[in-house]
C-alpha positions as CSV (number, residue, x, y, z in Angstrom):
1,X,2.0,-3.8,11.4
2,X,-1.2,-5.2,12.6
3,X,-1.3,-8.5,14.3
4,X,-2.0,-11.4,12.6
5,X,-5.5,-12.5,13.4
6,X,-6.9,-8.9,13.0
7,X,-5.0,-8.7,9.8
8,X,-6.8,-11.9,8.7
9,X,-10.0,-10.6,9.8
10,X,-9.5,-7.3,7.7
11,X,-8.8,-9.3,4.8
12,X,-12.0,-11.3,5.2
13,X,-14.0,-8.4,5.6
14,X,-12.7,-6.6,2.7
15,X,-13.5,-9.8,0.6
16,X,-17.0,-8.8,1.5
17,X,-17.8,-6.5,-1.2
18,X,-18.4,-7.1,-4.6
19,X,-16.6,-4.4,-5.8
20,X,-13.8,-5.4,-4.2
21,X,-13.8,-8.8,-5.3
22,X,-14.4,-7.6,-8.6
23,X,-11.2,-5.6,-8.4
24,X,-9.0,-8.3,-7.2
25,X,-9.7,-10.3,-10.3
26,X,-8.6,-7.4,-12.3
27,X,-5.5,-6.8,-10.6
28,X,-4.8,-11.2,-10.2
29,X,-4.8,-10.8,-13.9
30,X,-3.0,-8.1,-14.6
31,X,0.0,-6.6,-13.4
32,X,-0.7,-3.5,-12.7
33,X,-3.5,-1.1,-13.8
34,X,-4.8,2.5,-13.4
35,X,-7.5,3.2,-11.3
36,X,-9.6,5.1,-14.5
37,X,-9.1,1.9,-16.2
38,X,-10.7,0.5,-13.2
39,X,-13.3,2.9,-13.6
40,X,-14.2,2.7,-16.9
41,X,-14.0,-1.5,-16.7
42,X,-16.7,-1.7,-13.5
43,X,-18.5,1.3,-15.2
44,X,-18.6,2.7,-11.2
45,X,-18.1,6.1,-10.2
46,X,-14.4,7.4,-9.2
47,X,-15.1,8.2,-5.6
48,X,-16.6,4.7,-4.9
49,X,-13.7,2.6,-6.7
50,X,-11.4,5.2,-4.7
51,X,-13.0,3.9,-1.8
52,X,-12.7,0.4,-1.9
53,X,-9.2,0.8,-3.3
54,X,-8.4,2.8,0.1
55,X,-10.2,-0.6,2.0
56,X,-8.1,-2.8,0.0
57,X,-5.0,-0.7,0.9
58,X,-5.9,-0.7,4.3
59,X,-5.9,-4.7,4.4
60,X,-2.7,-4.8,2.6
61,X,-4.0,-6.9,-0.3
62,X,-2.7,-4.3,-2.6
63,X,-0.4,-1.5,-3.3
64,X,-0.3,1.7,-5.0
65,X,1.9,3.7,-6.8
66,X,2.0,7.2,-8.5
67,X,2.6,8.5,-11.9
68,X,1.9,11.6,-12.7
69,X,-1.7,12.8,-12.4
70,X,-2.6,8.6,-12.4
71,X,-2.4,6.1,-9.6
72,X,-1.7,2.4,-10.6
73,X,-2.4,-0.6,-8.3
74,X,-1.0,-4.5,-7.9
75,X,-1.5,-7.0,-5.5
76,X,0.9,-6.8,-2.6
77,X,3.2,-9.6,-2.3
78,X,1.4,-12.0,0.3
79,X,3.3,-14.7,2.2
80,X,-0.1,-16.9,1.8
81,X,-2.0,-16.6,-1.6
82,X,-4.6,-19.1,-0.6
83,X,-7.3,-16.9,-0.4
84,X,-6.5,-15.4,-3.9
85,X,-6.2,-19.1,-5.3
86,X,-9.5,-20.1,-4.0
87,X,-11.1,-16.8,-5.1
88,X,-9.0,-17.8,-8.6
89,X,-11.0,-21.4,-8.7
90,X,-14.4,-20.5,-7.8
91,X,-15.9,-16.7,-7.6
92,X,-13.5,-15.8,-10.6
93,X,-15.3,-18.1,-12.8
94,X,-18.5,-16.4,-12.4
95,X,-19.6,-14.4,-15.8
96,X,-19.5,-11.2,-14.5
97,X,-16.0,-11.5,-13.7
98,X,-15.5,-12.8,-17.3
99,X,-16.6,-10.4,-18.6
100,X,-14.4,-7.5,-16.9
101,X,-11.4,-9.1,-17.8
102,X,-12.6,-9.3,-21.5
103,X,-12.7,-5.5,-21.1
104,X,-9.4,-5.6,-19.6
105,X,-8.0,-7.3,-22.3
106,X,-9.3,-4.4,-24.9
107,X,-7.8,-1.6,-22.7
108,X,-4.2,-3.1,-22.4
C-alpha cells in the first residue's frame, strides 16, 4: 500500500492527462464499462487507452475486472471523493465531455 502523500501525488499526476480525465467521466457515469467501449467512445487507439487505464490502475482510482476475452473497469471505492466531485462540477461540464457520455448513452 503506498503512503499516503505519494498516493495523493500519483492521483494528481494521473489527473494530468486528458485521456484520463476523459475516462473518469465515463466510468463516474457509468458503472462499469468495457475497455472497447472505451475505445470506440474516445475514438483512440487500444494500446494508448490500455495505457492510461494501467496509470489509472496504478493510482488506485480504478479497478478492473475480467470476462472472458473483455476487461471492464469502475471507479475504486475511495475513502475521499472530493477530487471526483470537483472534477464532477467543473471539467465534467466541458462539451467534449458531453459529448462522450452522449455516446455512452447510445452504447449501453
Amino acid at each position: 500500500m503506498l503512503m499516503m502523500i505519494e498516493q495523493t501525488a500519483l492521483i494528481f499526476k494521473s489527473l494530468s492527462e486528458p485521456v484520463r480525465l476523459r475516462i473518469l467521466n465515463l466510468l463516474y457515469n457509468s458503472d462499469e464499462i468495457c475497455v472497447c467501449d472505451i475505445v470506440s467512445i474516445l475514438k483512440t487507439p487500444q494500446s494508448v487507452i490500455s495505457r492510461h487505464l494501467s496509470y489509472l490502475k496504478k493510482s488506485q482510482l480504478i479497478l478492473s475486472r475480467r470476462e472472458g476475452n473483455w476487461q471492464y473497469y469502475t471507479l475504486a471505492p475511495l475513502p475521499d471523493k472530493h477530487i471526483l466531485n470537483i472534477l464532477k462540477g467543473s471539467l465534467f461540464l466541458d462539451t467534449s465531455y458531453s459529448s462522450d457520455l452522449k455516446a455512452l448513452t447510445e452504447i449501453i
